[in-house]
Structures are given as structure tokens and as C-alpha cells.
C-alpha positions in Angstrom: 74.2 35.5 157.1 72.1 35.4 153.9 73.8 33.9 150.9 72.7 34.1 147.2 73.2 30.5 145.3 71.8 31.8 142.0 74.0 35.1 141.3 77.5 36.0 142.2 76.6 39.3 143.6 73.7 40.7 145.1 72.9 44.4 143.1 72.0 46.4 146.1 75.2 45.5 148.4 77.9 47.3 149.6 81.4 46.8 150.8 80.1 47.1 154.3 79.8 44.5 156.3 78.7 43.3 159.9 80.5 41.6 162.4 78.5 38.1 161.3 79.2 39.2 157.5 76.3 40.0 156.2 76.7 42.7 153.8 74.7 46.4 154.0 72.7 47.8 151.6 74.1 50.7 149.4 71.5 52.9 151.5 72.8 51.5 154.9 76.3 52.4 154.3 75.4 55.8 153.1 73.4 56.3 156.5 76.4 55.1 157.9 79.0 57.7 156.1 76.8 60.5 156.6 76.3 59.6 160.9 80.3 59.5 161.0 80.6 62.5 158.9 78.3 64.6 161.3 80.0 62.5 164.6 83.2 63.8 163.3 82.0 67.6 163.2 80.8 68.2 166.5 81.7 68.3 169.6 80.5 66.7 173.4 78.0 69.0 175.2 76.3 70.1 172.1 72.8 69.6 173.5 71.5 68.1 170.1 69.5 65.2 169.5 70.7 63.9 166.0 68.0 61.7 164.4 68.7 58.8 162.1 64.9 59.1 159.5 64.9 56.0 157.8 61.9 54.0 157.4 60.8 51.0 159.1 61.9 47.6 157.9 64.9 49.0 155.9 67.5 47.6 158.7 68.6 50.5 161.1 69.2 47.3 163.5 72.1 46.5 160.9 73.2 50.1 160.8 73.7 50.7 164.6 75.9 47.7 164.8 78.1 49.7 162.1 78.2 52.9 163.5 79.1 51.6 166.9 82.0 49.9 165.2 82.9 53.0 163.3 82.8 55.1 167.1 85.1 52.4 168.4 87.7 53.2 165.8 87.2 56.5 165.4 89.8 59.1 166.3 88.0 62.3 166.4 89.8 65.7 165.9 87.7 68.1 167.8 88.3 67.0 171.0 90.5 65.7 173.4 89.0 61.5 173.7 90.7 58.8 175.6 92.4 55.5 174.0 89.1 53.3 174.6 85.3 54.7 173.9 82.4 55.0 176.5 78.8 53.7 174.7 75.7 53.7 175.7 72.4 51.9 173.8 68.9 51.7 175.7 65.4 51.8 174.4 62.2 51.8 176.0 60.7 48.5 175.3 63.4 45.1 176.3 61.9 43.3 172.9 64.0 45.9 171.3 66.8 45.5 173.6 67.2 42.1 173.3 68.3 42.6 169.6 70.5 45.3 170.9 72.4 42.9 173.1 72.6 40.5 170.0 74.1 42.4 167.8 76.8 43.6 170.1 77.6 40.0 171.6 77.7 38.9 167.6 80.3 42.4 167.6 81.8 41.1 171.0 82.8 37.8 169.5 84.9 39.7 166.3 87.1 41.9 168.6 88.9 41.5 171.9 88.6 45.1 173.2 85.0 44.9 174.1 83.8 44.8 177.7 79.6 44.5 177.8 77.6 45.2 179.9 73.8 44.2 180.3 71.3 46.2 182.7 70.4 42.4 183.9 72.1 39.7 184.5 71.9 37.6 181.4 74.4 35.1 178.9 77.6 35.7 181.0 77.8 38.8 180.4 78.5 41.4 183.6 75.6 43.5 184.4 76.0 47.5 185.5 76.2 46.8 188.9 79.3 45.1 188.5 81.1 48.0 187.1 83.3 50.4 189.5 83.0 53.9 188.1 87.2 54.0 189.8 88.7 51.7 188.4 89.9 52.0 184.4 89.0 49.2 181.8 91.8 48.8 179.2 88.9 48.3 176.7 85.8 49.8 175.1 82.7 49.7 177.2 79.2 49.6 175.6 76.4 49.8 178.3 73.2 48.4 177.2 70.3 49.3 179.3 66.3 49.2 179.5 64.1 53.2 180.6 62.7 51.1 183.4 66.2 49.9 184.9 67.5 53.0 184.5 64.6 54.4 186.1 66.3 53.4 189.0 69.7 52.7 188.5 70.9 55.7 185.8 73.5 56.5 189.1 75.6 53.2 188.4 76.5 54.2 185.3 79.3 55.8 184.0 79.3 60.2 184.3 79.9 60.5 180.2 80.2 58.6 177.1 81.0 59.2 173.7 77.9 57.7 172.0 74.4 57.6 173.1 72.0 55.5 170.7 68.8 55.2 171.8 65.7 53.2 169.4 62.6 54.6 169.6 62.0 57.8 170.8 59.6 57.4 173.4 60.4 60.1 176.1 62.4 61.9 173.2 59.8 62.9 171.7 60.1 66.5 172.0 62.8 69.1 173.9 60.4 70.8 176.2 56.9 71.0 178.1 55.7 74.1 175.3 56.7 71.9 172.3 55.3 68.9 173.9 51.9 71.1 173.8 52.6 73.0 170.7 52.8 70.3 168.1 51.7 67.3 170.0 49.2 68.5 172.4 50.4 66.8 175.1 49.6 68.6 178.5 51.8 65.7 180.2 55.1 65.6 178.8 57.5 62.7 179.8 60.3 64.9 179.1 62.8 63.3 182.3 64.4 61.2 179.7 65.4 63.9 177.3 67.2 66.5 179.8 69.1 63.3 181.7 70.1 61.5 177.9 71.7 64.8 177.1 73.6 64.9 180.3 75.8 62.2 179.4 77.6 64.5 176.8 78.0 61.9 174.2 76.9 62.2 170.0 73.2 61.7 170.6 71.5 59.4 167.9 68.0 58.6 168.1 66.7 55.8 165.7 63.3 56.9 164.7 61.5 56.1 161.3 58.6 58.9 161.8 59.9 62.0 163.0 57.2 64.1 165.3 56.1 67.6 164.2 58.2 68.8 167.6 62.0 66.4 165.8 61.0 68.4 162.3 60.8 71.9 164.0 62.7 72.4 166.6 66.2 73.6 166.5 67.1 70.9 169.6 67.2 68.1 167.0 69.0 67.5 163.8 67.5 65.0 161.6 70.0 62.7 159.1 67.0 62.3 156.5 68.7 59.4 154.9 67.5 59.0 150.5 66.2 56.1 150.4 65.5 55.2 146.5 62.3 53.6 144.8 62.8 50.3 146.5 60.4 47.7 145.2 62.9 45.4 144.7 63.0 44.9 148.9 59.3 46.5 150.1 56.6 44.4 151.1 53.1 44.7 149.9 49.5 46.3 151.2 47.8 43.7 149.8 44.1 44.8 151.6 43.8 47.8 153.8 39.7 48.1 155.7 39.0 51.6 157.2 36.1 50.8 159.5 33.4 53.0 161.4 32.8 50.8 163.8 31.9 53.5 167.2 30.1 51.0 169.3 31.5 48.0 171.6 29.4 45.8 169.5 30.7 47.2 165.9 34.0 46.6 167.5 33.5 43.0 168.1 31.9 42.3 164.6 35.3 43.8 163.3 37.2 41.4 165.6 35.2 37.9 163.8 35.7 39.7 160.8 39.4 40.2 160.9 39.6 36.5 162.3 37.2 35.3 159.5 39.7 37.0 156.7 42.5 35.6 158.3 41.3 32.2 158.0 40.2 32.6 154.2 43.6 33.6 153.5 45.7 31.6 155.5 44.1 28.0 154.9 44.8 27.8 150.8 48.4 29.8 151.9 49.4 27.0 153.9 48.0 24.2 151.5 49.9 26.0 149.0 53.1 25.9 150.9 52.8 22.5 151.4 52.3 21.7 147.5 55.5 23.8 146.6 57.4 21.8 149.2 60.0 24.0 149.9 62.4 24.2 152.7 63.1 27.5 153.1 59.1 28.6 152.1 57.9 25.9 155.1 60.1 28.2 157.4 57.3 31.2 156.8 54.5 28.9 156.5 53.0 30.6 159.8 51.5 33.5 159.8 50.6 36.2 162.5 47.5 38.9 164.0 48.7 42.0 166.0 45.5 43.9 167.4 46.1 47.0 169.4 42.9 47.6 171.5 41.6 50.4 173.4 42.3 51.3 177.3 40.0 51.6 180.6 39.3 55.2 179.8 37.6 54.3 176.5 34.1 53.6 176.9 33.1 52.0 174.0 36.4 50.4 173.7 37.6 46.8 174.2 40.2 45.6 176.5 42.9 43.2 175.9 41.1 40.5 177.7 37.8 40.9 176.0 39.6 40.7 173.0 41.1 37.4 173.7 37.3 36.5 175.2 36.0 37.0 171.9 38.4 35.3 169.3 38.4 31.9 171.9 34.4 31.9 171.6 34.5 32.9 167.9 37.4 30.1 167.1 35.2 27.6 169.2 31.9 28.2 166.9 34.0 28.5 163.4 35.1 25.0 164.6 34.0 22.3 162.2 33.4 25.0 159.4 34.0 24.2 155.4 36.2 26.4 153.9 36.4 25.7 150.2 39.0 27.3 147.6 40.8 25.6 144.5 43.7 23.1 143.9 46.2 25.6 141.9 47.1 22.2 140.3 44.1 20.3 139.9 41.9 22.9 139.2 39.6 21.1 141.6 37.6 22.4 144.4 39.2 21.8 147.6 36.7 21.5 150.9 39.2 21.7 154.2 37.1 21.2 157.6 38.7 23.5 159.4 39.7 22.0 163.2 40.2 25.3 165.3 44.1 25.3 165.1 44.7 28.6 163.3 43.2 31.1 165.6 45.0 31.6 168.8 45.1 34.4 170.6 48.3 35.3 173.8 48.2 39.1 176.2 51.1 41.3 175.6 50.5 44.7 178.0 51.3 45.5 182.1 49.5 42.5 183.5 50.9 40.1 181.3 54.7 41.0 180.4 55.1 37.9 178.5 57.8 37.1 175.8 57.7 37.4 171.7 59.0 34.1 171.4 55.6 32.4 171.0 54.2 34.5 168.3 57.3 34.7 166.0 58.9 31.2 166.6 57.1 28.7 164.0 56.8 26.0 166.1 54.2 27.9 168.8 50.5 27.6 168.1 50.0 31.4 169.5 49.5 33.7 166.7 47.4 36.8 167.2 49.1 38.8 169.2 46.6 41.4 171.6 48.1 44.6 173.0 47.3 47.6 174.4 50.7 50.3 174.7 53.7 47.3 175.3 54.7 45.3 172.3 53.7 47.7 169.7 56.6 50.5 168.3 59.8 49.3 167.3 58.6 45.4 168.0 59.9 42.9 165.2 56.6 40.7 164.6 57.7 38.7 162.0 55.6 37.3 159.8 52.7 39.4 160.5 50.0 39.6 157.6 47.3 41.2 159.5 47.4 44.5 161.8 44.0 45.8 163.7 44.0 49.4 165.2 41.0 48.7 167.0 41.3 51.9 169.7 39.6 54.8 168.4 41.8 57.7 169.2 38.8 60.0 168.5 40.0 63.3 170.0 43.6 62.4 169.5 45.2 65.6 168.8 46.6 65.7 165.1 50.4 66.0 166.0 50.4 62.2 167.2 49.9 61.2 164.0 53.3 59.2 164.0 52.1 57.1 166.7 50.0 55.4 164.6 51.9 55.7 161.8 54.9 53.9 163.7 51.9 50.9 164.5 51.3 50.9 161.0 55.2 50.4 160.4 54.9 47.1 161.8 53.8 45.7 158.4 56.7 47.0 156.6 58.7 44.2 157.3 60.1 41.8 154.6 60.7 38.5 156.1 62.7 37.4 153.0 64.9 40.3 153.4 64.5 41.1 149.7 62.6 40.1 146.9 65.9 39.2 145.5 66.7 36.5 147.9 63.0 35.4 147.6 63.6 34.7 144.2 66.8 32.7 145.1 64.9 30.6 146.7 62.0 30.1 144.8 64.1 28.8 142.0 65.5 26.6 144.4 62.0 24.9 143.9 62.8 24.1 139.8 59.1 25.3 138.8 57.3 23.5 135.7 56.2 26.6 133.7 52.8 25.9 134.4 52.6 26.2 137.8 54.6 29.2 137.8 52.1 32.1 138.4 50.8 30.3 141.3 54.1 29.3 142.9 55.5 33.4 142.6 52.2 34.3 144.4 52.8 32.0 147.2 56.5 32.9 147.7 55.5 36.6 147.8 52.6 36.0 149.8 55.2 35.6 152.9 55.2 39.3 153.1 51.3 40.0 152.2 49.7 42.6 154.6 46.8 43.7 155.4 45.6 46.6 157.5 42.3 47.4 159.8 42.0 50.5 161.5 39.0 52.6 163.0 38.6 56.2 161.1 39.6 58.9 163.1 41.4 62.5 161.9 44.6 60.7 163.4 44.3 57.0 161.7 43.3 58.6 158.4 46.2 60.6 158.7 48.6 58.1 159.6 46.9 55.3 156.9 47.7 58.1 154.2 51.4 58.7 155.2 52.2 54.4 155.0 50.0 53.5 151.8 51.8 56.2 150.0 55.3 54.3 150.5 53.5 50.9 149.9 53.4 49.5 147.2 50.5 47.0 145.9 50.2 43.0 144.7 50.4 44.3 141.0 53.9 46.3 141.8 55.8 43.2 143.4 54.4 40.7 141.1 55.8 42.7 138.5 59.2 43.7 140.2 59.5 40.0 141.1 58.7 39.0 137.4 61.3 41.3 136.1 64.2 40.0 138.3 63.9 36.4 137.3 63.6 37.9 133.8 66.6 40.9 134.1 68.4 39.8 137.0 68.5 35.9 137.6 67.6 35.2 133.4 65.9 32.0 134.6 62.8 30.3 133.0 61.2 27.4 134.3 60.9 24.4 132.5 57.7 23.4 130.4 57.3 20.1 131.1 54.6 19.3 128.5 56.3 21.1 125.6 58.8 19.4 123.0 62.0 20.9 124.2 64.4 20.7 121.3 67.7 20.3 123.7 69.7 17.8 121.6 70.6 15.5 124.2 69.4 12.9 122.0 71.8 10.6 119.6 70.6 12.4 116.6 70.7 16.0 117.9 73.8 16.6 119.9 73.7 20.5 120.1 72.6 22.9 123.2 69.4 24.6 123.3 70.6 28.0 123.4 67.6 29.7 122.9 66.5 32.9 124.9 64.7 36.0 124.3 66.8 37.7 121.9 67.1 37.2 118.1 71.5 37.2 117.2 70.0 38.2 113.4 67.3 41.0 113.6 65.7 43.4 116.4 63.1 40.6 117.4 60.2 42.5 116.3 58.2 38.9 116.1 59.2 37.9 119.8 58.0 41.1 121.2 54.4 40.8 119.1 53.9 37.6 120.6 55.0 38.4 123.9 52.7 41.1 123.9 50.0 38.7 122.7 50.7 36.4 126.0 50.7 39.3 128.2 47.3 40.9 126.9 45.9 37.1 127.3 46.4 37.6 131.4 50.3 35.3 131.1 52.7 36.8 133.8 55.9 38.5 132.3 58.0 35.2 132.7 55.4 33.0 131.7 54.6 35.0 128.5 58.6 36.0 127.8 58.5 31.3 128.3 56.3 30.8 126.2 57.5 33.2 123.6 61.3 31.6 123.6 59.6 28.1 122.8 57.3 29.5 120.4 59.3 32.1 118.2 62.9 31.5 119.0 65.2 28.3 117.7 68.3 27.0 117.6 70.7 28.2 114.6 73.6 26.7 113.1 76.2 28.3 111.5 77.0 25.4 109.7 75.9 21.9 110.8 73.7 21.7 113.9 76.9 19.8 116.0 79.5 22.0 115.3 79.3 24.3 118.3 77.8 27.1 116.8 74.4 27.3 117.5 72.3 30.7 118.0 69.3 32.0 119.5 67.4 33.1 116.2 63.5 33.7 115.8 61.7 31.4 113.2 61.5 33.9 110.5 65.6 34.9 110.7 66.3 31.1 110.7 64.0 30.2 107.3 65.8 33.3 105.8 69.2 31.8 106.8 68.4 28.3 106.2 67.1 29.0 102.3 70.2 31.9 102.1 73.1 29.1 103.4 71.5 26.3 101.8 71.3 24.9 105.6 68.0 22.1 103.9 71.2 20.4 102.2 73.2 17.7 103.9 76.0 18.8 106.2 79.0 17.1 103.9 77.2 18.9 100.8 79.9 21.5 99.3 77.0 23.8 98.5 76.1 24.0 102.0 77.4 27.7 103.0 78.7 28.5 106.3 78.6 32.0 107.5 82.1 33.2 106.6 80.9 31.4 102.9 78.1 33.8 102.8 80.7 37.0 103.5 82.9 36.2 100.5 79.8 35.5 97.8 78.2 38.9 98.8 
């Protein structure tokens, strides 16, 4: 569970809250209310597939935890339903999965009427096979399951449930053969999965962030388009996207050393950055990752996983001993790192090597690009990934698989600080000096920096046009971060190397109250100078800084320790101080207090 330590209240939150109490965005809970409000309304047997449309990376992880806890204590109305509720969850890919059978063991642990059970035999919990279909359970039973073990196993489950949610709709994808064709063109529809899902009689709810042509037109599947608002206060950024004609095997490799080349230039000054700041929580995201999706046997200008791995090793080997300069944010000085051949290293994920996640997002593995061909792509959580290759060409794709590579795309819409809000929690955990400000922001928000390759094809175009609409660029987030520390978290880091008039000394025993409002006028002469700062290239917080130690000062009603003091730009203070008589000592009868100035006038 997140926690804020600079605010009281986080502004996007809602009174909704998961079993290990982390609270739910305002959006979340509305996704929430309006699944319930169309569970509530129907009945079993309907033969509809009810999609939940949110986007990637906005936590629909988070909201099936909810909703399954909402079924559980749901009584609903319009049909006869037993004491105890019947859930099923399964998915296609078992990285998915495995988050599913988190979140319910983290429900498991705040109830006692929840019996799980896993499709393998895993963390003492009872698998499927264990169950007996005659004998009743005094207790809810959620069935979490993988498309290949039910492949083989669907019969050991239970005949009905009440819920069905499925993430990902792989096999789902469509309600028959002629739609299948129609708006995907796809003369080999996988459709087994759709007719036996339905059979179960449960509320159907498919997770799915990009709807396919056949989801928005046919009448077999209702879609709970949830309104998300302009969130820039949580998205990450498309920092650099490269669409690349690159047709031959060789073009392909050049994109591969390029991609790893870029990597590199960014990575190396990240990391010494990280390092500098010498943060705790920033250290935990000082790794970053490479996803590359390559092509399969049938394409013949196309590279394989393995060659793919072939050719970082051999690149990594001759970028070995290489000098990458860049500057000391600091220092100003130029920095020259010898780079040792540590930051490029490549692990398989596809059919002949099933390996685990773990090593790419865990931060204390050395693997970090991660090569697939069709397994470990859709729905995958790849945390801190900052570069994504489409290196498969898809040149005759048919149009309506668009969302295919538009859900690859949705890998980099992750933020691994959650929210820029509890980014900025914890980079003023790192009390910045003023002038290192710009730098430190950039490296904090550089955690969830992406960067996209893809070859051009009708499909990839297509796709790349659909995600950089909804992303947002370096200049957005700077700004949206600037204005929270500003608006939200009113913090200003400290100039070291400027006078700070505080009165902690013997002679001046006041607080520096100062901020970027005038108590006496409309701060017309703050907001020139600000402007000033800004057009000079300053940041928002460091210009709005440098404006409050510049324009604004302390004012006293009366004496400067009576308790009174103000923040008042120059000009209202020299008015004041002439008006009151404030350049006469403080024991002087003909020194005027406010309330003195009232009764004259």
C-alpha cells in the first residue's frame, strides 16, 4: 500500500478500497459502480460478453479485485442465487494469472468465506482437481485457471457460476467464424473459447483496453466504455517514438544496434543521475528494461528470437570498452564513463523457452531486454520498460488487427510510480537545493520515459496513431509535475546560495513567511518577474523560487517579533513601511500599527 507523507489526502482517491488498503482512483470506483449496476440488471444465460474499455496502465488489476468483492456480497434480485457465489477468473497467458492469484490470496486473507482454488498446485492453496463437483462448500468459491489447463481440464470444474472474468481477450475476440472474417480478416478463428466461456451462465466480463472492430459492432458484446478524464497528473510519457522502413534482414539488424545504441546513451547518465540524487525510493527504479517483439518462421526477411539475442551478445561484446561522454548536472563538467558491457543483456521469452518475468522486472537481475515472439507480450506487466521494438513487419496484416499492436504498444503505458503525485512525494523526500532542481524533476520523471520503434506497415501506423494520441509528451509532464509541487504540495526547494531572511538569528526572531502571493495588492510585480524567469528557460518552480526571494518579503504589522508577519512584495512593503512609520524604532509612539492606520484614515 502506497502512502503519501507530504499531503493528507491524495486528490484523485476514493472511498474504495482493496483488501490490502490501498485506495481506488475516482475512475476505478466508477468502473466499479457502473459493472455492479449492469450485474444487477441482467440475468444468467444472457449470452453477452460485457466488456470493461479502460486503457492500459490505469489499474483494471485493482478493479477486478473490487468487483469480485462486490459479486461476493451481492444479493441480486432477478434471479433465484444460492447463499455462497461460484467465480471463475482465467486468462490466456500465466504472467497474468499470477497477479490474479495475488490479488485474491491478498482478498483471501481479509475474509473467512473464501475457498480458492488454483489450476496448479501452488502456495497451499487446493488446486481444481481437488474439488468434488457433489459435495457443497459452505463458502464462496473463486476458480482461477490458465486456457491451456483448461484446455484439458474445463470438465473438473464446476457446471455454472455467477461470475466469469476473463483478462485479455485472446480467443474472445469475436462471436463467430463470419465476424472473425468480417472485421478481422481472420480465415482461422479460435472461437472454442468464446461458445464454452458463455456456457457457464455466469455475468461475463472481459477486461480489454482496445476493443476489436468485431467487440464495437456486434450485438454479442456490451462494452462498459468507462470516462476516463484528461489524466496527466498519472500518464507516463512518449518521450521518442522511431517509425522505421527497415524491409530487409539486414535493415532489421541495423535497427536492433541502433535501439541498443539509444538505450545505452540514455541509460548511462540516468543511472549516474540516480546515484547523485541518492534516493531510496528512486534507486528502487534505477533499472531500466528493452521488450522487442520479432518476427516468426514464416517471415522471410524477418528475425527470430534467437537471432535477435545473437545479435545484441555480439553487438554488446564490440560496444565493450566504448567512451560514452555526457555532463555532470552539478559540475557542469564533462563526464567520460568506459562503458564495461553490463547494461545490455538480452533473456528468450516464446514456446521454446517458457521462462519466468522475474529476471527482467526484479532489480537485482542483470537480464534486461526482454525478446519475444507471441508469449509475454499482451496484458504482460514489464515494469520499468523505457524502450519497445515492433520489429515484425505485419505487411499484409489485414487492417482490423489493428488492436494487436496497439495492445503491444500499451505496454509503455505503465507508470511505475503509480502517479506523478506520489512521484512528487518522494522526490521531496530528497530536500532539493533550488539549483539542482530542474535536473533532479527530470530524473524522477525519467522512471516512466518511453520510447517506441516500430516497422511501418498500414497496421503499425495505425496502431502508433491510436497510442500517441492518448500520450502525452516530456513538455506535458514536466509541466503537470511542476504545477503539483507548485498547486498541490506548495513546496519550494531551498536556495542554498541565497541570503534567506528566516530570523532564526538573535536579532531577527520572526518566520519567513513569504510565498507567492502579495496579502496587500494583486501581485502584479511577482507575476512580471515570474514571467521574466520563465521566458529566460527557468522551470515553473524554479522561476515561481526565485520570484518569492526576489520580489516578496516579510511584513510586520508592527514590530518584526510580534507574530504578525506577512508575505508582501517589495513595492507594498516600502508603501507600508513610509505609510506606518515602520523606519522608526519599535518603542517609538509614532510608529503606527495597522489598526493605528484604520482610525487616522
Amino acid at each position: 500500500m502506497m502512502k503519501l507523507n507530504h499531503i493528507e489526502k491524495h486528490p484523485h482517491h476514493s472511498n474504495y478500497q482493496i483488501s490490502d488498503g490501498t485506495y481506488l482512483y475516482i475512475y476505478q470506483k466508477d468502473a466499479v459502480v457502473a459493472i455492479m449496476k449492469d450485474y444487477k440488471s441482467k440475468t444468467k444465460n444472457d449470452d453477452i460478453v460485457n466488456i470493461l474499455k479502460i486503457p492500459t496502465g490505469d489499474g483494471k488489476s485493482f478493479i477486478s479485485e473490487k468487483v469480485v468483492e462486490e459479486v461476493l456480497d451481492c444479493i441480486k434480485p432477478s434471479y433465484d442465487s444460492t447463499e455462497y457465489k461460484t467465480v471463475f477468473l482465467c486468462c490466456p497467458l500465466k504472467e497474468v494469472l499470477a497477479d490474479m492469484k495475488e490479488m485474491m490470496l491478498s482478498l483471501e486473507k481479509s475474509r473467512d468465506d473464501i475457498v480458492l482454488y488454483f489450476d496448479e498446485e501452488e502456495r497451499n492453496i487446493q488446486t481444481i482437481k481437488s474439488y468434488n463437483k457433489n459435495k457443497s462448500v459452505p463458502a464462496h468459491k473463486i476458480f482461477i485457471f490458465s486456457d491451456q489447463w483448461a484446455e484439458h481440464n474445463h470438465n473438473l470444474l464446476p457446471n455454472e457460476c455467477d461470475l466469469l472474468l476473463r483478462d485479455e481477450a485472446k480467443g474472445v475476440n469475436a462471436s463467430s467464424e463470419q465476424e472473425s472474417r468480417d472485421y478481422l480478416g481472420d480465415y482461422k478463428w479460435g472461437g472454442k473459447w468464446y461458445g464454452r466461456l458463455l456456457s457457464y451462465g455466469g455475468y461475463f466480463l472481459l477486461l480489454n483496453a482496445t476493443p476489436t472492430d468485431s467487440h464495437l459492432n456486434s450485438k454479442s458484446f456490451n462494452i462498459l466504455d468507462i470516462d476516463v478524464k484528461p489524466n496527466l497528473w498519472k500518464k507516463p510519457f512518449l518521450n521518442e517514438s522511431h517509425g522505421l522502413d527497415a524491409e530487409m534482414r539486414t535493415d532489421k539488424e541495423r535497427v536492433v544496434e541502433n535501439l541498443c545504441y539509444d538505450f545505452l546513451q540514455k541509460i548511462i547518465p540516468y543511472r549516474y543521475k540516480v546515484d547523485l540524487i541518492d534516493s531510496e525510493k528512486l534507486k528502487k527504479h534505477k533499472k531500466k528494461t528493452v521488450l522487442i517483439k520479432c518476427g516468426t518462421q514464416n517471415a522471410y526477411e524477418g528475425l527470430l528470437t534467437w537471432q535477435v539475442k545473437d545479435i545484441i551478445e555480439k553487438y554488446n561484446e564490440k560496444l565493450t570498452g566504448t567512451v560514452f561522454t555526457f555532463t555532470d548536472p552539478r559540475t557542469k563538467e564533462v563526464i567520460k564513463h568506459t562503458y564495461e558491457g553490463d547494461l545490455l543483456i538480452p533473456i528468450i521469452k516464446d514456446k521454446d523457452n517458457p521462462g519466468q518475468l522475474k529476471q527482467i522486472n526484479s532489480s537485482l537481475s542483470d537480464e534486461n531486454i526482454l525478446i519475444v515472439c507471441e508469449l509475454g507480450t499482451y496484458g504482460v506487466n514489464i515494469k520499468n520498460l523505457s524502450h519497445l521494438c515492433l520489429l515484425r513487419d505485419s505487411q499484409g496484416q489485414h487492417i482490423g488487427k489493428t488492436y494487436t499492436a496497439e495492445q503491444l504498444f500499451g505496454r509503455l503505458k505503465r507508470n511505475l510510480w503509480n502517479d506523478w503525485i506520489f512521484m512528487v512525494d518522494a522526490m521531496i523526500d530528497s530536500k532539493i537545493d533550488l539549483k539542482d532542481y530542474e535536473w533532479v524533476r527530470d530524473t524522477f520523471i525519467d522512471v516512466a520515459s518511453k520510447n517506441l520503434w516500430y516497422l511501418k506497415t498500414d497496421v503499425n501506423n495505425a496502431a502508433f496513431a491510436n497510442f500517441s494520441s492518448e500520450m502525452p509528451n516530456r513538455t506535458e509532464i514536466v509541466n503537470t509535475v511542476d504545477d503539483l509541487v507548485d498547486e498541490l504540495f506548495k513546496y519550494s526547494p531551498e536556495d542554498k546560495e541565497m541570503m534567506v531572511s528566516t530570523g532564526d538569528s538573535e536579532d531577527r526572531n520572526y518566520a519567513n513567511v513569504r510565498n507567492a502571493n502579495c496579502d496587500s495588492c494583486d501581485n502584479s510585480i511577482f507575476d512580471v518577474h515570474y514571467e521574466k524567469l520563465i521566458e529566460r528557460g527557468y522551470s515553473k518552480v524554479t522561476a515561481s523560487s526565485y520570484a518569492i526571494k526576489d520580489v516578496i518579503q516579510n511584513g510586520h504589522t508592527h514590530t518584526r517579533d510580534d507574530g504578525t508577519q506577512r508575505s508582501i512584495c517589495f513595492s507594498c512593503h516600502v508603501i507600508e513601511t513610509r505609510e506606518k512609520e515602520h523606519w522608526r524604532k519599535s518603542d517609538d509612539p509614532k510608529r503606527k500599527t495597522a489598526d493605528t492606520i484604520k482610525k487616522d484614515k
